[in-house]
N, C-alpha and C positions, 0 to 999 in steps of 0.2 A: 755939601752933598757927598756922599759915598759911592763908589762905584768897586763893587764886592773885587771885580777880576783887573779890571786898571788900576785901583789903586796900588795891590799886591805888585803887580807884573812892570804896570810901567811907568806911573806917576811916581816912583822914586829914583829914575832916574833922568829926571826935567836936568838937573844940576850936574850931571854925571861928566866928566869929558874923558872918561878911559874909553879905551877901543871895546865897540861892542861887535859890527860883521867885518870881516875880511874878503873879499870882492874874488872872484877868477882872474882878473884885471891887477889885481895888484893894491886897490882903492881900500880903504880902511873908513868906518861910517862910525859914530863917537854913539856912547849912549841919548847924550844931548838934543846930536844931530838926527840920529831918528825920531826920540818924542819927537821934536817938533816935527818929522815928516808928517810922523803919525796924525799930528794936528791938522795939517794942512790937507789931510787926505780925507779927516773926520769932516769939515768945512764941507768939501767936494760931496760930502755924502747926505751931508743933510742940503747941499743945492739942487742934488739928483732926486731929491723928495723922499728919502731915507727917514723914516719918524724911528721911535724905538719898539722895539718887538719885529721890525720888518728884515725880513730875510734879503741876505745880499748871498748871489748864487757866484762866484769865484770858480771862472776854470783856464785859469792862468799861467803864466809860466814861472819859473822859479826862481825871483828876484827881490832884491833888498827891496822897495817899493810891494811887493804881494806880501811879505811880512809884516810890511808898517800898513796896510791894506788889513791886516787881522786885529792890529792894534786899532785900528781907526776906528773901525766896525765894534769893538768893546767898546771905545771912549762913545759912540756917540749911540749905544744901546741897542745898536741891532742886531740878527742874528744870523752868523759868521758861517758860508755855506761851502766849502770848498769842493770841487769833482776833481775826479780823475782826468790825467788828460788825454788820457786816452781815448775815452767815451767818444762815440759815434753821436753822428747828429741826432740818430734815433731815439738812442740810450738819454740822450740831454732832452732830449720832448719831454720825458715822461718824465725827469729831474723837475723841469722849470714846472710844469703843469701843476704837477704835487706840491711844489713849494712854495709858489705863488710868492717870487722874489719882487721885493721894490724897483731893485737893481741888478743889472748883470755884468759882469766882469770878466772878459774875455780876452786870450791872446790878441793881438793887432789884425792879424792876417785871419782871423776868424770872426770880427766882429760881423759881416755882412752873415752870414749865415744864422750868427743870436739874433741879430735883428727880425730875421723870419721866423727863429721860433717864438718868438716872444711876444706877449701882447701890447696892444696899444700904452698899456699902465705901466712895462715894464721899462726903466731905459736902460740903454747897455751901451758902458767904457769900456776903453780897453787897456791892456798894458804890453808891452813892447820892451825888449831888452837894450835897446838905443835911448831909450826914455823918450821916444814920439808918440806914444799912447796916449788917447785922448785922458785918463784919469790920471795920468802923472804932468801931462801937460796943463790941465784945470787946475791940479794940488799947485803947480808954480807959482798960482798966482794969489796964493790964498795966507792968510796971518799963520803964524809961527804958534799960535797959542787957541785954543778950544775951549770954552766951558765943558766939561766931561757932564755927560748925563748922567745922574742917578739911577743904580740898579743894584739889585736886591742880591743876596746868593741864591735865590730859587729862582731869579730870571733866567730864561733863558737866551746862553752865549755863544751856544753854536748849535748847529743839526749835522750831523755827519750819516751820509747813506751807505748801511751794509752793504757788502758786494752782489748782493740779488743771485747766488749761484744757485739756488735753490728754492728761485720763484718771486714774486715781485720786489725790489728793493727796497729796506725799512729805512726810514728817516729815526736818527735816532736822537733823540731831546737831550742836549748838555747844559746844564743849566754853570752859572760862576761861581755854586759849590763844587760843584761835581769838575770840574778842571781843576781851579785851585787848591783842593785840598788832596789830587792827586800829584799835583807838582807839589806841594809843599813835604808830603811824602816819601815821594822820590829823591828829592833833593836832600833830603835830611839821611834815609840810607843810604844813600850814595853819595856822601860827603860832598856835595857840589859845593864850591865858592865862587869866588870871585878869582880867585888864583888858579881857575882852569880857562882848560882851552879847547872848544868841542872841536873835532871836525865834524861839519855836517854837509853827506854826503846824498841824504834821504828825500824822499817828495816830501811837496808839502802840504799835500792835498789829502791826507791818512795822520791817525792818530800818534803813531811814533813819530812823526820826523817834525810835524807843528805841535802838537801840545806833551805830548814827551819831552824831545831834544828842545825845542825852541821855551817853551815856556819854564822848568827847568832853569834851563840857562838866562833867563829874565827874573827868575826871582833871586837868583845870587849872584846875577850882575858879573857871569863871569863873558871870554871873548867865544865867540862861534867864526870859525873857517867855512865861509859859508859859499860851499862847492852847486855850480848847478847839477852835475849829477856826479857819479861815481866814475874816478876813470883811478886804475891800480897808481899809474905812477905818480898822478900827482896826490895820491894818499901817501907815495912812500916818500914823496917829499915835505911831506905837513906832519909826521908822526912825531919827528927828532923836536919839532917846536911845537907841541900840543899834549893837553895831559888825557883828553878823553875821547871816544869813538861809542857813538850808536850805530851798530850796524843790523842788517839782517845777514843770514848766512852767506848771502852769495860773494857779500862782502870778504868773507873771513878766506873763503876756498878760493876765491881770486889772487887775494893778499898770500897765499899758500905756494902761488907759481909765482911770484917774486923773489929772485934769487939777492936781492936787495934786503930780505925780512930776518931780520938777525937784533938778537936782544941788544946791543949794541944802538939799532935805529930805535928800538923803544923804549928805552932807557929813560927817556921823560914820562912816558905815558903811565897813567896810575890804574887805569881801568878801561876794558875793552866790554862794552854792553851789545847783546844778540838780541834780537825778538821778529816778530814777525812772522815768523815759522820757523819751525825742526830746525834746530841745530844739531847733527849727526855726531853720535857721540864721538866717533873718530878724526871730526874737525876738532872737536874738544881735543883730543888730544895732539893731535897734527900741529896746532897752533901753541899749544902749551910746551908740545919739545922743541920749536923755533924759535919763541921768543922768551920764554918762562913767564908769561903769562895765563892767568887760565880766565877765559871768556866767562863773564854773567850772563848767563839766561835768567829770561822773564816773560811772564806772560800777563797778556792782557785783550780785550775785545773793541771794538766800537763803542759798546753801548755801556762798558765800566772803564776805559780806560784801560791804569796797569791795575793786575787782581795780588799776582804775587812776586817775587823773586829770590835768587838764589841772594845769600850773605853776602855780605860787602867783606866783612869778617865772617870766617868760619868756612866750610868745605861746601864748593860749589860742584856740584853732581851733576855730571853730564846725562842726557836725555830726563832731568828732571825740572822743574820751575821753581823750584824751592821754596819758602812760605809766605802765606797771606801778609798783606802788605801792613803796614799800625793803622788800623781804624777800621782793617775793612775784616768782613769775617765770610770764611770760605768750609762749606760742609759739600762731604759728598751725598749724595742720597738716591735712593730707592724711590719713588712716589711720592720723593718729599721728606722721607723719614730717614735719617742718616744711617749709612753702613757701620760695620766694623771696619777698625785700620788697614788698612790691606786690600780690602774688595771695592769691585771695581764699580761706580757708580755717576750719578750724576752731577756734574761740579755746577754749585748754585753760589751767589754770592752775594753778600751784602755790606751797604755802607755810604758812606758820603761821595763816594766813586761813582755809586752806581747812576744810572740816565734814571731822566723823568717818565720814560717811555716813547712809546713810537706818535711819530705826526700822522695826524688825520688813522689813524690806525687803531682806535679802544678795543679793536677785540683781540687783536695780537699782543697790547699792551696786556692785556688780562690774561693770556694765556702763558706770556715768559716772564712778569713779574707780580712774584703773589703778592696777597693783601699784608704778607709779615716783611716786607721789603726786601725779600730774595726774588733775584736774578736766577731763571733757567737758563744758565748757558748754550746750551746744546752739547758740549765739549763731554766725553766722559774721562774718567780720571780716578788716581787709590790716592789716599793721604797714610803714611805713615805717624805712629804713635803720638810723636814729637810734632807732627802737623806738617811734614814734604810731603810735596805734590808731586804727583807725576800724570802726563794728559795720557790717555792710551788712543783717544781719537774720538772724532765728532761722531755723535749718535746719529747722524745722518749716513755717516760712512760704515756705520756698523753692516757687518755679514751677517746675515742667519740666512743658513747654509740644512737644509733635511733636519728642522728645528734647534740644531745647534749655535748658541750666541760667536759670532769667529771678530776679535778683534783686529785691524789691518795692522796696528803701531806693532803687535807682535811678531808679526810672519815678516813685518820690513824690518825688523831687527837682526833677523836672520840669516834671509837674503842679504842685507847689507854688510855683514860680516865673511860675506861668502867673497876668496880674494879674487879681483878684478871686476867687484860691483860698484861702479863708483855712489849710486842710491836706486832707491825703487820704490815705486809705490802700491798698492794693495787694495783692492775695490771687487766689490760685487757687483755679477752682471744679470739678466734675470737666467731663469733655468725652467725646467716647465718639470722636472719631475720634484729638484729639491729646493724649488724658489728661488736661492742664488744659489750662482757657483762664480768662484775664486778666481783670478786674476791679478797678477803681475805685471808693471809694465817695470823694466830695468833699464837703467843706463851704464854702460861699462868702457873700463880705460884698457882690457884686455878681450882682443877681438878673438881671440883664439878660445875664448869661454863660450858655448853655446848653449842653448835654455835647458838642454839634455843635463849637461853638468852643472847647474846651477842644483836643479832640483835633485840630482843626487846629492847636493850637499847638505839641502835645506831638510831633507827626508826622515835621518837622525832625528832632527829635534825638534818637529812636531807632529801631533796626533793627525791621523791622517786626514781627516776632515777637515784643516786647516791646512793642506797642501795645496797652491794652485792647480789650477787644472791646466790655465798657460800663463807662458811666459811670454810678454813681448817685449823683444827688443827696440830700445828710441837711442836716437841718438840725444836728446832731452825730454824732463816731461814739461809737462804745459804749463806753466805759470802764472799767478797775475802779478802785477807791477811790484807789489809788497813780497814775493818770491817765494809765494804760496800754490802749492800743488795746485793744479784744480782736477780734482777726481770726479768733477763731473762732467769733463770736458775728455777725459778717456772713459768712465760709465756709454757716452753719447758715441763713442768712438767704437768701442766696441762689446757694444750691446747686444751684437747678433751674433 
């Protein structure tokens, strides 16, 4: 029997006994020694009454066991649901409700609360960073070895939910094509082997830090430093023995106030990967005159995964994403109909990457993925001759300002060049004579700058219709977990 995404990922390494995670602790877990966790967990799933197709909803905390917990769930064909954990009880109602999980998977200390949301049909384990969890404590007791179930690459391997910032949250259908053939992707332009070393410092409840970084590093069998979160120093002590880093930017401008970061500490390291949001062209180069290396960006969604990236070889351009990945194909368009190079449109995308569409959702599914297997991103964006991307920003965020189209990516390009702006963001609020009007919120490392001279700087170079009207100063802007603005959490803010 076949199993499209275990076979790939983790059935070759039953026999393996090199190191695959490196523990906070100090502990080292063998390729080996997880398959068989993985086994013993896949067991646990199908005694919790796990058949194949049934969704396991996972809102757990970040441990060698919640890893071999994704692995389990491929082996024994069900599908793989992970939340944020940040989510409120509320927010997880309308998770479980939608997804109608077999099982639930929950930190220790919050098992009694799933138990309420959940219905009679559901059960819910839990996991614990002491290994007292009742689903690490059943996996103890279970054989070393699994019959893997048979599954197709159009089954579906996981459901990942948008972040709902802009009205109810989409389940989005990953089938074990659509994973696999973007780790095998990735891994091929970005030279991964076995002879690397990730640190991984990411959740693992989001597309980069589990099927990016982790799967990836499962197919070429190399080791992962495997951090429960992000803390600067103990990154600056895993750099000198590690060859790789997925980060998102907060990563990078943390690592920046380390007086520790000198090409000397990164002297092993072969590639430093960004995604998740905006990496500021000036981190680009901030980090590139510290260590001589120059950061890959990449982009990617939920509902495809990775779309593009800058070279492995060749000139990595800051504030751009650089090109469509080998398989997948990315056009900008009009109504559908592709621009000229240069002008700014709608980035649509297709390929073995892309999702199956939304759960319980055919109208939405029919609205962002047409009948020729393109993806509506929402994101708008130019491609250049040669096929670089560049995002200019989500068609949600767009201004139209006294019928004028006002992008935000442009006006924060400018502001943020302006000296003592550490970044800013750019959003429309409503307006009653010209529909929107412009806004600024800023964050700055020079107090003595006021929103006065900001905008006389910003004034030069642009038309005046794209001037904010204000500026507000934050001491940060708001973010969610993956370190993504959320411009609709200051729209809400100051809307009036």
């Amino acid at each position: 029997m076949t199993n499209t995404l275990y076979d790939a990922l983790f059935a070759q390494h039953a026999q393996n006994d090199a190191p695959f995670l490196t523990l906070d602790d100090g502990g080292t877990l063998s390729y080996a020694a997880f398959i068989a966790r993985v086994a013993q967990i896949a067991h646990t799933l199908v005694d919790a009454g796990v058949h194949p197709g049934d969704r396991i909803v996972v809102q757990a905390p970040k441990l060698a066991d919640t890893i071999a917990l994704y692995g389990a769930a491929v082996q024994a064909g069900a599908v793989y649901l992970p939340l944020n954990t940040a989510y409120t009880e509320s927010e997880l109602r309308y998770f479980v409700d939608d997804a109608t999980p077999k099982l639930v998977i929950c930190d220790a200390k919050d098992q009694a609360a799933f138990e309420g949301l959940c219905a009679q049909t559901t059960q819910v384990l839990s996991l614990a960073a002491d290994g007292s969890g009742s689903l690490s404590r059943n996996a103890d007791e279970k054989p070393q070895q699994f019959e893997t179930v048979a599954r197709g690459e159009n089954d579906l391997a996981a459901l990942l939910y948008t972040s709902g910032t802009t009205g109810r949250s989409k389940g989005a259908m990953l089938s074990h094509k659509n994973l696999l053939s973007n780790a095998q992707s990735l891994t091929d332009l970005w030279q991964i082997t076995k002879t690397d070393r990730l640190i991984h410092a990411l959740p693992i409840f989001h597309t980069h830090g589990l099927f990016v970084a982790m799967n990836t590093a499962l197919l070429a069998g190399g080791q992962v430093r495997f951090m429960a979160s992000f803390d600067a120093g103990t990154m600056i002590d895993e750099l000198p023995k590690s060859t790789l880093l997925m980060g998102v930017p907060t990563f990078y401008t943390r690592l920046l106030n380390e007086a520790q970061l000198t090409p000397a500490l990164v002297a092993n390291m072969r590639l430093f990967v960004s995604g998740s949001a905006p990496l500021l062209a000036e981190t680009h180069t901030a980090f590139e005159a510290r260590t001589g290396h120059r950061i890959l960006e990449r982009y990617g969604m939920t509902e495809t995964n990775m779309i593009t990236s800058n070279p492995y070889y060749g000139e990595r351009v800051a504030g751009t994403v650089g090109y469509a990945l080998p398989g997948t194909e990315v056009e900008i368009t009009n109504n559908g109909v592709p621009v000229a190079p240069g002008e700014i449109g709608m980035i649509e995308v297709r390929g073995d990457n892309v999702f199956q569409g939304y759960w319980n959702m055919p109208e939405k599914t029919a609205e962002e993925l047409r009948d020729t297997g393109f993806f509506i991103t929402g994101d708008l964006g130019t491609k250049t001759e040669d096929g670089r991307i560049t995002i200019v920003g989500r068609q949600k965020d767009l201004i139209i300002s006294g019928g004028y189209n006002i992008y935000p990516k442009e006006i924060e390009d400018v502001i943020n060049d302006v000296p003592g702006v550490v970044e800013s963001a750019v959003f429309g609020v409503p307006h009653p004579d010209f529909g929107e009007s412009v806004l600024a919120a800023v964050v700055l490392d020079d107090r003595a700058l006021t929103a006065a001279g900001i905008a006389a700087s910003v004034e030069p170079h642009l038309a005046r219709f794209k001037h904010p009207r204000r500026y507000v100063i934050l001491n940060a802007l708001p973010r969610n977990t993956m370190g993504k603005v959320q411009k609709n959490v200051l729209r809400a803010n100051y809307s009036d």
